[in-house]
N, C-alpha and C positions, 0 to 999 in steps of 0.2 A: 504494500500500500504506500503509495508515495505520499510528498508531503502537500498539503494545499496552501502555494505561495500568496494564495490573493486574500487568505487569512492571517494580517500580519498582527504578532503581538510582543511585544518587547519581551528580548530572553531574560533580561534582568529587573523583574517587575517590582522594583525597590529602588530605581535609579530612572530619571526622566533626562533621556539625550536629548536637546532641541536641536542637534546640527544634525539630526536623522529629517527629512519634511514627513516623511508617512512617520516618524514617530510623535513628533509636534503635533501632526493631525492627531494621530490616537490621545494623546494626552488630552491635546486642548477639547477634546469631543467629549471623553472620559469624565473631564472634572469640570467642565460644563463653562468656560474661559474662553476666553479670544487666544490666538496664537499669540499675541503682543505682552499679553497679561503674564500668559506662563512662562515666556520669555523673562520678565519683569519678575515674576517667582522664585524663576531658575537662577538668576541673577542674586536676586536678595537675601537667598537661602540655603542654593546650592542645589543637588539632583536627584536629593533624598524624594521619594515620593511623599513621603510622612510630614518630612520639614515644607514640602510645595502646600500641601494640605491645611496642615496648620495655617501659617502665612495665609490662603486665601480663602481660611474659616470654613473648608471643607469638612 
């Protein structure tokens, strides 16, 4: 059974890369943000999913 590429989900679901764009997408869709904002997240708190969370009262 091969694998289904058009299913993407980040391998490390404890870490938010924004220089991935299909992982920005997922994030920013996921936590319910603009691209801009989690960017602005990622920025002020680093790539911790948890820490993005907190930070924008997720």
């Amino acid at each position: 059974m091969s694998d289904d590429l058009s299913k993407r989900r980040p391998q490390d679901a404890s870490k938010i890369n924004v220089h991935e764009a299909w992982e920005l997408e997922y994030w920013s869709k996921e936590l319910g943000v603009t691209k801009q904002q989690l960017k602005e997240a990622v920025m002020a708190v680093g790539t911790s999913v948890a820490a993005v969370k907190r930070y924008l009262g997720k």
